[in-house]
C-alpha positions, -999 to 999 in steps of 0.1 A, spaced: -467 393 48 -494 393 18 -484 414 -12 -450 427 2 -418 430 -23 -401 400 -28 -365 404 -34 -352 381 -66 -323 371 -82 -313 386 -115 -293 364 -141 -264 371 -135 -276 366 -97 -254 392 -85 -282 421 -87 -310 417 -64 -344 430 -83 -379 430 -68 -407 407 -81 -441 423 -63 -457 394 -48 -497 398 -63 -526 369 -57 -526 359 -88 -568 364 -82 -562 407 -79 -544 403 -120 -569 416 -146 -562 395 -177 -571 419 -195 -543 440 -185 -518 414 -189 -525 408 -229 -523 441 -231 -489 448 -220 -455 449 -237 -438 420 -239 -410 439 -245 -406 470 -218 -444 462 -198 -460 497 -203 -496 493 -218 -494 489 -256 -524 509 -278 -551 489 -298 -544 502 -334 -571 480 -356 -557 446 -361 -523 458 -343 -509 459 -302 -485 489 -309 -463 505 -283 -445 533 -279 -407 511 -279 -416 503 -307 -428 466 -302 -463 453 -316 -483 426 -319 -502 419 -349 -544 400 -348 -520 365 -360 -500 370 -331 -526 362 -304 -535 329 -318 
């Protein structure tokens, strides 16, 4: 029953949503920093800046 959906409670606990259930070994890090706190599509590397496109960034200060 290894990576199979995991139904969750929402805050309100009356709407059921699904937390995928990953080994936290198969993550990539990398991929995690990288996405959007805000809606968790990948966010572009602008210089010193995480941008994405809702409109949410992170600046170099940020990561620290």
């Amino acid at each position: 029953m290894l990576n199979q959906p995991v139904p969750a409670l929402a805050s309100d606990e009356s709407t059921p949503v699904v937390v995928a259930s990953t080994p936290l070994a198969d993550v990539d890090p990398g991929l995690v920093m990288t996405c959007c706190a805000n809606c968790g599509k990948q966010m572009i590397d602008r210089k010193c800046k995480m941008i994405c496109e809702c409109g949410y960034f992170l600046s170099c200060s940020d990561y620290y």
